[in-house]
C-alpha positions in Angstrom: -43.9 62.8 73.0 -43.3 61.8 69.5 -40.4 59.5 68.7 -38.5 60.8 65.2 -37.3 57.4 64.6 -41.5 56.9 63.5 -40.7 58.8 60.5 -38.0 57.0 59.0 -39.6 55.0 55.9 -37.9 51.6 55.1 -36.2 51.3 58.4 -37.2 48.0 60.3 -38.1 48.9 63.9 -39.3 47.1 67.0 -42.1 48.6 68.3 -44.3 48.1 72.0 -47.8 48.6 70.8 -51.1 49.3 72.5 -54.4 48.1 71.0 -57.4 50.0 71.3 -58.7 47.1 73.8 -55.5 47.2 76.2 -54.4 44.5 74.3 -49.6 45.0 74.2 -47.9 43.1 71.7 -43.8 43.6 70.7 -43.4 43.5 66.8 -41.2 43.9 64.3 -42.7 46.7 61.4 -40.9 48.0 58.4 -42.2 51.6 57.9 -43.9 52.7 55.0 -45.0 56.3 55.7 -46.5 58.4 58.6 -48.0 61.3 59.8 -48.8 63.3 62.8 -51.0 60.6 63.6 -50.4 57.6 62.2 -48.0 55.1 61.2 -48.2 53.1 58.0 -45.8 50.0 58.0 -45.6 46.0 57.1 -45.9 44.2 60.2 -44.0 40.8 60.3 -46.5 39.7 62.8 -49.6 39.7 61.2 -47.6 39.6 57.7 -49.3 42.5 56.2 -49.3 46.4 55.8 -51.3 47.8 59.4 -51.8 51.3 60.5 -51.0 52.1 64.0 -51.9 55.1 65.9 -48.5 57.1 67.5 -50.3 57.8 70.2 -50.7 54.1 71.1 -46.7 53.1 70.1 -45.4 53.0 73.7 -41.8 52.6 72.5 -39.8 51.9 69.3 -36.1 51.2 68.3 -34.0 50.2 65.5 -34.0 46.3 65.0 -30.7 44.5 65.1 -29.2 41.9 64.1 -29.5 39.0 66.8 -26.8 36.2 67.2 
């Protein structure tokens, strides 16, 4: 099911991500752009501008501020 919040460029978001290998990481992204299939955002992991497929975003939500 697609998750609208994907399609909100410049919003920072939390994501739980797939890999193509099985492979789940948790990571903080600032989107870009996106498509149907695709999401284009900076990932403060790896400290760069990734692509990520939708269909292997298992869940995403709005980051917030932590105390």
């Amino acid at each position: 099911m697609e998750q609208p919040i994907l399609n909100l460029a410049n919003e920072k978001l939390e994501i739980v991500y797939m890999s193509n290998s099985g492979t789940f990481t948790q990571r903080t992204v600032k989107v870009v752009s996106s498509d149907e299939v695709q999401v284009l955002a900076y990932c403060y992991l790896r400290n760069e501008i990734r692509r990520f497929s939708k269909e292997n975003i298992l869940a995403a939500f709005p980051k917030t501020l932590q105390h």
